[in-house]
N, CA, C and O atoms as CSV, one atom per row, in Angstrom:
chain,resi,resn,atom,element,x,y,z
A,1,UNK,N,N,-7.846,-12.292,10.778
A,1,UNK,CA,C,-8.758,-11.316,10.220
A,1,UNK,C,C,-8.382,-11.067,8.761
A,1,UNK,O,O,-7.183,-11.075,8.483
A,2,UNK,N,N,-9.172,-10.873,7.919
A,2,UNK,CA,C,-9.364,-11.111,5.925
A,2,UNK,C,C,-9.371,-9.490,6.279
A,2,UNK,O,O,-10.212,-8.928,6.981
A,3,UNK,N,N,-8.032,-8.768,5.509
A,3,UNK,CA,C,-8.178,-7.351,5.565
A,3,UNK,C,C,-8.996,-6.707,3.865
A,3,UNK,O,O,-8.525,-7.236,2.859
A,4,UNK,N,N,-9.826,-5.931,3.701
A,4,UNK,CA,C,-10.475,-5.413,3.230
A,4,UNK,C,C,-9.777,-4.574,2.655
A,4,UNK,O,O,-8.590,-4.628,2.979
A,5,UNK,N,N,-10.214,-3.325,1.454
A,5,UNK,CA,C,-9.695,-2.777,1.362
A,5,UNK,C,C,-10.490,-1.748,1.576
A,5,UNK,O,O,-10.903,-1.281,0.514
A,6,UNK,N,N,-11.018,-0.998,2.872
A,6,UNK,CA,C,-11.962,-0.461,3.323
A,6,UNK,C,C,-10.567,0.603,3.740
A,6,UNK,O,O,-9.409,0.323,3.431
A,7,UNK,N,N,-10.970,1.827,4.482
A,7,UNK,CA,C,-9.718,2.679,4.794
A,7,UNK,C,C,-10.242,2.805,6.396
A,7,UNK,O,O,-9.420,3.431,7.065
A,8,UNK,N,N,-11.319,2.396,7.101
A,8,UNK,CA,C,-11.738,2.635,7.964
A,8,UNK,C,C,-11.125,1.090,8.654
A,8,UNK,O,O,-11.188,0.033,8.027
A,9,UNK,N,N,-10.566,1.205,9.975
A,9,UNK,CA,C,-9.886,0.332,10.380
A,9,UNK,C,C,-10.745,-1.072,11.037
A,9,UNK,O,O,-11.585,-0.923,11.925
A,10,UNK,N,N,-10.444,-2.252,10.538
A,10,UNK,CA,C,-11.561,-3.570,10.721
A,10,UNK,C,C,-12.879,-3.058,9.938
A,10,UNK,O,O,-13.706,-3.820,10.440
A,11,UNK,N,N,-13.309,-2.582,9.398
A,11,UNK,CA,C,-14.357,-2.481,8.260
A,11,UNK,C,C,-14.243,-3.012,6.749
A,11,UNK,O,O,-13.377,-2.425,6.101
A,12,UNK,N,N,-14.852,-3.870,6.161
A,12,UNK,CA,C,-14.984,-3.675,5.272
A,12,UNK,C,C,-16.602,-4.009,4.382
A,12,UNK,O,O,-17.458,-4.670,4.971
A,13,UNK,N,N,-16.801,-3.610,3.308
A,13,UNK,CA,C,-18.339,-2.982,2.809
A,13,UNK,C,C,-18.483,-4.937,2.397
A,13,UNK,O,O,-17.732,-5.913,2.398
A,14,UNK,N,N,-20.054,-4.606,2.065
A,14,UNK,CA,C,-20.460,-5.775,1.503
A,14,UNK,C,C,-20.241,-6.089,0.231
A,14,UNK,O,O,-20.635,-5.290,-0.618
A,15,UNK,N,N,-19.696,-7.083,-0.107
A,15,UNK,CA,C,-18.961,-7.454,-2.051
A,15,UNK,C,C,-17.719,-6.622,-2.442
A,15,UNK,O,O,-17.285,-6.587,-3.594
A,16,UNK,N,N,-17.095,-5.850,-1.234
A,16,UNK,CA,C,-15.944,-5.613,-1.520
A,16,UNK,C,C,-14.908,-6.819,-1.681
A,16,UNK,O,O,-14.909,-7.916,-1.124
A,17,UNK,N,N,-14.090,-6.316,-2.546
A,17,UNK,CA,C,-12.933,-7.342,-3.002
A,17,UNK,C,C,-11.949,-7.481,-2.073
A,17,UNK,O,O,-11.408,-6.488,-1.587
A,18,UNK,N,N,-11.620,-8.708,-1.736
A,18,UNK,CA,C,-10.238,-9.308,-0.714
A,18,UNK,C,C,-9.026,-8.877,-1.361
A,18,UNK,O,O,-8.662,-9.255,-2.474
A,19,UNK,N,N,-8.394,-8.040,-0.586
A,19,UNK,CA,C,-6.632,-8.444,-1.019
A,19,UNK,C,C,-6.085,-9.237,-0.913
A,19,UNK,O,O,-5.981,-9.763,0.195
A,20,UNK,N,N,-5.445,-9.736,-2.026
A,20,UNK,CA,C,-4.137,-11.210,-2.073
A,20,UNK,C,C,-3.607,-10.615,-0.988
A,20,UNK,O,O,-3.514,-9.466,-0.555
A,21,UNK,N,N,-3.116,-12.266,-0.494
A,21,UNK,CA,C,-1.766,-12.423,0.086
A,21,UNK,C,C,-1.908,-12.204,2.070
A,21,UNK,O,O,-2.970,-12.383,2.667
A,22,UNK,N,N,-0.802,-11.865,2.647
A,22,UNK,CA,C,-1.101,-12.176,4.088
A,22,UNK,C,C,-0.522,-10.675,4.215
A,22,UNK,O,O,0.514,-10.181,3.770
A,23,UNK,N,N,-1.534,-10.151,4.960
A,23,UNK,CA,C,-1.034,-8.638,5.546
A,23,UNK,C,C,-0.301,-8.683,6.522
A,23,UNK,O,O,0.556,-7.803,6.601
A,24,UNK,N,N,-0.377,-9.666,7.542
A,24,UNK,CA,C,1.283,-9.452,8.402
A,24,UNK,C,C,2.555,-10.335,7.959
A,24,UNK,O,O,3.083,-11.223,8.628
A,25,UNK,N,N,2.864,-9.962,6.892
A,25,UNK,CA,C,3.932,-10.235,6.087
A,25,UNK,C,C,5.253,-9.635,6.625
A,25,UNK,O,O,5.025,-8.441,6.821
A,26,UNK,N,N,6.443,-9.907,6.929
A,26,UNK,CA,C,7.014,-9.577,7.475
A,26,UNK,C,C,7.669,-7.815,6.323
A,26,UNK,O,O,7.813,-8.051,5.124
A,27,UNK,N,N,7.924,-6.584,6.705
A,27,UNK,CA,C,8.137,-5.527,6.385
A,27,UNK,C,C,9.567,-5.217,5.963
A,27,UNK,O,O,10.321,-5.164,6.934
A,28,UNK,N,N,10.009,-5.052,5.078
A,28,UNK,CA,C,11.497,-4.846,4.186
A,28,UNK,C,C,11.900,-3.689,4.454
A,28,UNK,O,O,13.045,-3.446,4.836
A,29,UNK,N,N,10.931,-2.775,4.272
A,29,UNK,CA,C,11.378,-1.173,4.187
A,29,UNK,C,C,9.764,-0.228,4.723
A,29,UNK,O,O,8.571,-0.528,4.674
A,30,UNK,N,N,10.480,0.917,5.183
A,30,UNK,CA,C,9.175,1.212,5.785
A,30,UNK,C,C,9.222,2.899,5.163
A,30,UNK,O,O,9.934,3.811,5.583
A,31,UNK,N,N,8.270,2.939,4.096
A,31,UNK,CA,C,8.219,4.517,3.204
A,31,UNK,C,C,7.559,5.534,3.759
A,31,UNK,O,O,6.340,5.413,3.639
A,32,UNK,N,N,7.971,6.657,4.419
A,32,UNK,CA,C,7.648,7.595,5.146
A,32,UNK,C,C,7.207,8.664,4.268
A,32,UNK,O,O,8.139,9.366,3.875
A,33,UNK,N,N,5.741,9.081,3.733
A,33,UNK,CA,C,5.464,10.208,2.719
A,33,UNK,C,C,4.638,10.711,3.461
A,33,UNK,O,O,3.631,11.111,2.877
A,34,UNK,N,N,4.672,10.889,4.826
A,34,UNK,CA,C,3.464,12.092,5.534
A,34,UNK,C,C,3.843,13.738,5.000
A,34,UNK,O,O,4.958,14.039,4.574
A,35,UNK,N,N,3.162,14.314,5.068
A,35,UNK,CA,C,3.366,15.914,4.618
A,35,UNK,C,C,3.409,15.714,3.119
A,35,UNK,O,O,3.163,16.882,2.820
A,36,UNK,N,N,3.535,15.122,1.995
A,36,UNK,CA,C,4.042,14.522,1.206
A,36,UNK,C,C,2.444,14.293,0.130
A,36,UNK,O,O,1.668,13.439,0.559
A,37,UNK,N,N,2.009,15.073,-1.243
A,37,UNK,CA,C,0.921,14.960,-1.876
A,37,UNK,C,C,1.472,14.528,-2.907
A,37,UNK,O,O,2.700,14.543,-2.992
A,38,UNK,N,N,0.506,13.942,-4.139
A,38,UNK,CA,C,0.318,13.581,-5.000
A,38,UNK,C,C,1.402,14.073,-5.815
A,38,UNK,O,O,1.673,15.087,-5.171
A,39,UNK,N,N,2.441,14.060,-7.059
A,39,UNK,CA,C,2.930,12.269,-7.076
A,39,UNK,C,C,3.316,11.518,-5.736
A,39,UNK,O,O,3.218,10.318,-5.477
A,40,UNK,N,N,3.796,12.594,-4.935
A,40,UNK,CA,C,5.513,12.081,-4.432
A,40,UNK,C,C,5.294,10.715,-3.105
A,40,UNK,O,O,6.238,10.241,-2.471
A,41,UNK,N,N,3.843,10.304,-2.942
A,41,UNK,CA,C,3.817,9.509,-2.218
A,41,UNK,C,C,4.020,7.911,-3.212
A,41,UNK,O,O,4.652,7.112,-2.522
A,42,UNK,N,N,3.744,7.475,-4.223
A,42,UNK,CA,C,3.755,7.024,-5.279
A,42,UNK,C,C,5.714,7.176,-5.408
A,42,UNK,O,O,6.616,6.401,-5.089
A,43,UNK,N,N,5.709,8.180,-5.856
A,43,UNK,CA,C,7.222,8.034,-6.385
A,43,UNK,C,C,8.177,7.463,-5.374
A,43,UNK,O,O,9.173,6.818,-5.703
A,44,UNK,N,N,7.858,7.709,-4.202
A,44,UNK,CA,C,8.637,7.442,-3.187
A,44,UNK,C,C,8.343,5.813,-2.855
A,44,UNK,O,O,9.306,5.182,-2.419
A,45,UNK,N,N,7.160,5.152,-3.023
A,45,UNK,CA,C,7.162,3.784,-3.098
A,45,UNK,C,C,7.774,3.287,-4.287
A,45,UNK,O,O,8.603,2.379,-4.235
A,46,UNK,N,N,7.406,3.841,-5.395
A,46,UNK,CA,C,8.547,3.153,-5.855
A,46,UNK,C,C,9.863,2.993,-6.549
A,46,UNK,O,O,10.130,2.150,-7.405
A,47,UNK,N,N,10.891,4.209,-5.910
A,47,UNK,CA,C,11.504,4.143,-5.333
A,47,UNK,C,C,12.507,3.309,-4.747
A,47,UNK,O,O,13.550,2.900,-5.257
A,48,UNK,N,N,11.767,3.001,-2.923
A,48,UNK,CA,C,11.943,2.116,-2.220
A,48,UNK,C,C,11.729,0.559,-3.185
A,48,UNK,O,O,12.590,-0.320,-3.130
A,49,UNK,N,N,10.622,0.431,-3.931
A,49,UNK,CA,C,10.636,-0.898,-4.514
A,49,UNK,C,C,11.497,-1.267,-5.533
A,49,UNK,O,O,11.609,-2.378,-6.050
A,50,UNK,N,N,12.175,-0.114,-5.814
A,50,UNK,CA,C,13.147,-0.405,-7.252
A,50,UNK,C,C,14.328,-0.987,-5.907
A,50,UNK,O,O,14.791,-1.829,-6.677
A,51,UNK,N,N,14.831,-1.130,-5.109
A,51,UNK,CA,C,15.611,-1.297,-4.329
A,51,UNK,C,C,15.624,-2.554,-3.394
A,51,UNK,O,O,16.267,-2.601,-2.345
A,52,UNK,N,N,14.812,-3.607,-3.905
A,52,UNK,CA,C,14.319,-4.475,-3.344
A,52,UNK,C,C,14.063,-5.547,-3.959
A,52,UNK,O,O,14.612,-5.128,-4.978
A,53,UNK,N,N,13.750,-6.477,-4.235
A,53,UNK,CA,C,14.132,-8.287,-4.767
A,53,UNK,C,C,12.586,-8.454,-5.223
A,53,UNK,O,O,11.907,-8.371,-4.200
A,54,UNK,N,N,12.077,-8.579,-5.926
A,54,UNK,CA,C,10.861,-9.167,-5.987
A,54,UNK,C,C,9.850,-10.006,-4.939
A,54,UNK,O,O,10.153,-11.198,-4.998
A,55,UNK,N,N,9.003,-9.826,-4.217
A,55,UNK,CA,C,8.258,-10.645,-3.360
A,55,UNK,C,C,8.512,-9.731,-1.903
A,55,UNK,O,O,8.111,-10.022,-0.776
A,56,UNK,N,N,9.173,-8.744,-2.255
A,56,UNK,CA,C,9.730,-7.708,-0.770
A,56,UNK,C,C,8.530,-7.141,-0.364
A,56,UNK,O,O,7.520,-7.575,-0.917
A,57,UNK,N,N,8.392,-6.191,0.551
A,57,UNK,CA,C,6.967,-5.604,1.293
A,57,UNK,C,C,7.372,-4.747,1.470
A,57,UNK,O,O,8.430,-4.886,2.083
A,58,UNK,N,N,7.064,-3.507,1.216
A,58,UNK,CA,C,6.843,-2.780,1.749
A,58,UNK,C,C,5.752,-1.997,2.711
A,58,UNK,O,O,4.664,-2.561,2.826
A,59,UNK,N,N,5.960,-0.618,3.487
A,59,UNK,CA,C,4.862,-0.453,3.892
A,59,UNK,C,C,5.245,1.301,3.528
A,59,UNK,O,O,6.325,1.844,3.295
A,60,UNK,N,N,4.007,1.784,3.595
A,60,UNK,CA,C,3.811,3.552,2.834
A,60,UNK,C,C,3.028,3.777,3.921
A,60,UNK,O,O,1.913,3.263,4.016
A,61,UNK,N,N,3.567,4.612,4.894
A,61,UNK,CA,C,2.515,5.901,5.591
A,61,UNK,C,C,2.219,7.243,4.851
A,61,UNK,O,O,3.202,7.934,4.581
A,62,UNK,N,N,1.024,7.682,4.502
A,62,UNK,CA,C,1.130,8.853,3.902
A,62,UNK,C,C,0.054,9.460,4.660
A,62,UNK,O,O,-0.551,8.851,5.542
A,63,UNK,N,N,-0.194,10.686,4.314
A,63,UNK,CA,C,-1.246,11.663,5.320
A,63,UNK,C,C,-2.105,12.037,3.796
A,63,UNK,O,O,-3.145,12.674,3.966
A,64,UNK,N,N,-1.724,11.668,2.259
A,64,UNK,CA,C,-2.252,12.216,1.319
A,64,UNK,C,C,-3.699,11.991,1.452
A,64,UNK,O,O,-3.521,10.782,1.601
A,65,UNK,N,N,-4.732,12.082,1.514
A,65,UNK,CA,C,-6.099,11.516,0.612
A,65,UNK,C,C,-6.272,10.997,-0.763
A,65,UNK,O,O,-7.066,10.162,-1.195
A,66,UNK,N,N,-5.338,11.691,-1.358
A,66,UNK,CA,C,-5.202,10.952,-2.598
A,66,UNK,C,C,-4.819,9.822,-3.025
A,66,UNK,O,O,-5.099,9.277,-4.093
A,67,UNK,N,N,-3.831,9.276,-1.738
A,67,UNK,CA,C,-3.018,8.338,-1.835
A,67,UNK,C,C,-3.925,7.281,-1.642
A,67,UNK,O,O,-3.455,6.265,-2.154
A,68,UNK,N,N,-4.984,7.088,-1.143
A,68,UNK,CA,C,-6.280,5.987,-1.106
A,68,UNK,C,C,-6.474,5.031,-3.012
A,68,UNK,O,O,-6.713,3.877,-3.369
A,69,UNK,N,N,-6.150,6.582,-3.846
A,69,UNK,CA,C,-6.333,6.171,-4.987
A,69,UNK,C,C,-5.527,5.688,-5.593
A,69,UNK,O,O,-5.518,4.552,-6.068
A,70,UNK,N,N,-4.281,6.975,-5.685
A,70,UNK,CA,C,-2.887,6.341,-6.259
A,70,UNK,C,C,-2.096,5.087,-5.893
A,70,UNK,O,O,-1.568,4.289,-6.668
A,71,UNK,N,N,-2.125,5.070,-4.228
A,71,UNK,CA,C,-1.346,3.322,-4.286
A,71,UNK,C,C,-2.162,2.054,-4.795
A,71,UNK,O,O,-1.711,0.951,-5.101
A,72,UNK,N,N,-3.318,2.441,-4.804
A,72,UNK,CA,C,-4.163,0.997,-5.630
A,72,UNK,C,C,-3.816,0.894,-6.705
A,72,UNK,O,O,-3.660,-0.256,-7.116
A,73,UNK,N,N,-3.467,2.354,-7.889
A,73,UNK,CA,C,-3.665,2.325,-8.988
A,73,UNK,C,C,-2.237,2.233,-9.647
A,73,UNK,O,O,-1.918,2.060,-10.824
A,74,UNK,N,N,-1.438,2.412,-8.449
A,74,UNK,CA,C,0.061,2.187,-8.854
A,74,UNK,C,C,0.507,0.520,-8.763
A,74,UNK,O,O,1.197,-0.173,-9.511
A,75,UNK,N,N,-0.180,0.236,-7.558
A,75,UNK,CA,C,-0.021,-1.227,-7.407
A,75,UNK,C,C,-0.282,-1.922,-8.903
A,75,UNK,O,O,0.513,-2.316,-9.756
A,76,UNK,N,N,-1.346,-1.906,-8.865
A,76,UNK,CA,C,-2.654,-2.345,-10.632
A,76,UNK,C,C,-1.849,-1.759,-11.694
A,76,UNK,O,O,-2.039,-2.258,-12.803
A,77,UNK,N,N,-1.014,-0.839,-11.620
A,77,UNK,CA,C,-0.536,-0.999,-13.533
A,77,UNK,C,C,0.776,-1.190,-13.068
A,77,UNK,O,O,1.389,-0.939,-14.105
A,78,UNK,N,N,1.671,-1.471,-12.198
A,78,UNK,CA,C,2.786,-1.755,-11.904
A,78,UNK,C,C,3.395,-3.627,-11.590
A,78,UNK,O,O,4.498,-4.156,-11.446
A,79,UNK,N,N,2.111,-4.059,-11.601
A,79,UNK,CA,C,2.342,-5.451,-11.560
A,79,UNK,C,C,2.446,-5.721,-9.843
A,79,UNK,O,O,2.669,-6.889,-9.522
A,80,UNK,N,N,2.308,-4.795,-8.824
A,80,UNK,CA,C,2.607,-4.902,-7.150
A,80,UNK,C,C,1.466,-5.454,-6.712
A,80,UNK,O,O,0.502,-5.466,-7.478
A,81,UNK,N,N,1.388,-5.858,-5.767
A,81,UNK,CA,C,-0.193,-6.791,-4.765
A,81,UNK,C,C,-0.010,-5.732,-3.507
A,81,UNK,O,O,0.861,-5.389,-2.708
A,82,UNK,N,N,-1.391,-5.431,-3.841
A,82,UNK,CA,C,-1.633,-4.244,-2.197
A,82,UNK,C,C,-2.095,-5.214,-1.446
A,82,UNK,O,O,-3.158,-5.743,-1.770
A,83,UNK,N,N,-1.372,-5.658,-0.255
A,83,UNK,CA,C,-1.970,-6.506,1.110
A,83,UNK,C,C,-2.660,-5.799,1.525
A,83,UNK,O,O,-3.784,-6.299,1.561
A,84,UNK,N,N,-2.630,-4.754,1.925
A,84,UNK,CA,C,-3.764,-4.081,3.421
A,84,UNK,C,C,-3.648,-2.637,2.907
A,84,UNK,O,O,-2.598,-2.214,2.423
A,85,UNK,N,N,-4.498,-2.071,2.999
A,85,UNK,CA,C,-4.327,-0.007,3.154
A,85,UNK,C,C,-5.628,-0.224,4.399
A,85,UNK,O,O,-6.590,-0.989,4.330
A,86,UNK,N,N,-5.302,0.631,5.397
A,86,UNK,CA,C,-5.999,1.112,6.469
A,86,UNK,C,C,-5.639,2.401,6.725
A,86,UNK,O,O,-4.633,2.870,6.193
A,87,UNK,N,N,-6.243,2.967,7.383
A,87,UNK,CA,C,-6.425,4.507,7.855
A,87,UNK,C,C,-6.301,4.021,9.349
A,87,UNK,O,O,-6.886,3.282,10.141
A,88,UNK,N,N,-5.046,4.977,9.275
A,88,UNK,CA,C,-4.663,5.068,11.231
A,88,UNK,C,C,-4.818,6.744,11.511
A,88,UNK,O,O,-4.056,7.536,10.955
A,89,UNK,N,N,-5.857,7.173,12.409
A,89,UNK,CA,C,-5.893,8.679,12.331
A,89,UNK,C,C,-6.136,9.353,11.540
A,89,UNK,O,O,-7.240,9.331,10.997
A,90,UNK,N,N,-4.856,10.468,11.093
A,90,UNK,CA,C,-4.716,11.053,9.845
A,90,UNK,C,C,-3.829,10.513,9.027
A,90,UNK,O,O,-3.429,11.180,8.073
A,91,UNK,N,N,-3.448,9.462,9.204
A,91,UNK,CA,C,-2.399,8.522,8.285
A,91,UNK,C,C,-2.946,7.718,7.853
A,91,UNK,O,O,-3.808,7.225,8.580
A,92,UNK,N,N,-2.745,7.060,6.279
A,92,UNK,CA,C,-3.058,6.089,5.773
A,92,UNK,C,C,-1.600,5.545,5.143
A,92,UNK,O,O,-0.640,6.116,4.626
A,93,UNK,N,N,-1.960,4.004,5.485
A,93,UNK,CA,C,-1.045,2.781,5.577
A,93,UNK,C,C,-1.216,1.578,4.771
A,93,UNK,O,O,-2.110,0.791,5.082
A,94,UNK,N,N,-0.550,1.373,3.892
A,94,UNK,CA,C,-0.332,0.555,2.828
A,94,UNK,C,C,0.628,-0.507,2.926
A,94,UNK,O,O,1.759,-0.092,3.181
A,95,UNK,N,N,0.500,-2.036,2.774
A,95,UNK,CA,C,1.298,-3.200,2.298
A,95,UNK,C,C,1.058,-3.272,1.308
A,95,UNK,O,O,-0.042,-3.524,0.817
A,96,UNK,N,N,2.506,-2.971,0.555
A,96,UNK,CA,C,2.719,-3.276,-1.066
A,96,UNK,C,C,4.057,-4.749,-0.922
A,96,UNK,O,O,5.023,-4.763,-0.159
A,97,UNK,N,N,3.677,-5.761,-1.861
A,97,UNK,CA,C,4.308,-6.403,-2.227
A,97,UNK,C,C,4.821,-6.305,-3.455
A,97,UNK,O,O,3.982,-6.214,-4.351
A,98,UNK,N,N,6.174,-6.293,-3.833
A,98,UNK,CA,C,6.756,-6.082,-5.071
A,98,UNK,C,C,6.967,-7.345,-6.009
A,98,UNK,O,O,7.429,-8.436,-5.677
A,99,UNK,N,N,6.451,-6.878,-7.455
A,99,UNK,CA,C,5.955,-7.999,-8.340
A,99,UNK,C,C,7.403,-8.122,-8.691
A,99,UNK,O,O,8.457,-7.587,-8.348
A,100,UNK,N,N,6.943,-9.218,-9.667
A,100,UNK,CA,C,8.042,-9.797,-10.760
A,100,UNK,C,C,8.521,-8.984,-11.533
A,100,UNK,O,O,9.732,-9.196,-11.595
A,101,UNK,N,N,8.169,-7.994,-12.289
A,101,UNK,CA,C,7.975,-7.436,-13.527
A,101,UNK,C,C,8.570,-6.191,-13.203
A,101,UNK,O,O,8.581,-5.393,-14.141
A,102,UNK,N,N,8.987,-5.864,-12.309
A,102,UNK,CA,C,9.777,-3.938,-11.326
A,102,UNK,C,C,11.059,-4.642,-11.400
A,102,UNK,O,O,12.083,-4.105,-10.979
């Protein structure tokens, strides 16, 4: 299954853009920011990614809403590849791969 970057789980819209890379990538570290708003879900990925080798994965549970925006936009000026964000419940779940350039 080609994960989307839809937040609704197996959905994604028509002419939405594919995420690089393979979403069941095996998981390095697993970033726990539930309860946790705007920065600190962000800071806390990266964080965890400063601590990690280039090409590592992480994964970010957060409960933010905001965080729909910020991990895309952290990924995109940070040089990281978002594999997958889905919405589980009230949690949303992110594969970040860590670039060259962190």
């Amino acid at each position: 299954m080609t994960a989307g970057r839809s937040m609704q789980a197996g959905a994604t819209g028509a002419g939405e853009p594919q995420i690089p890379g393979n979403p069941d990538e095996p998981v390095a570290l697993v970033v726990d920011a539930e309860g946790l708003v705007c920065p600190w879900p962000v800071l806390k990925a990266r964080k965890a990614l400063n601590t990690l080798a280039a090409g590592a994965v992480i994964e970010v549970i957060a409960t933010d809403p905001a965080s729909y925006i910020d991990i895309p936009a952290f990924c995109d000026t940070g040089g990281h590849v978002l594999l997958d964000q889905r919405r589980d419940g009230p949690r949303f779940v992110y594969r970040v791969r860590k670039g060259a350039g962190d």
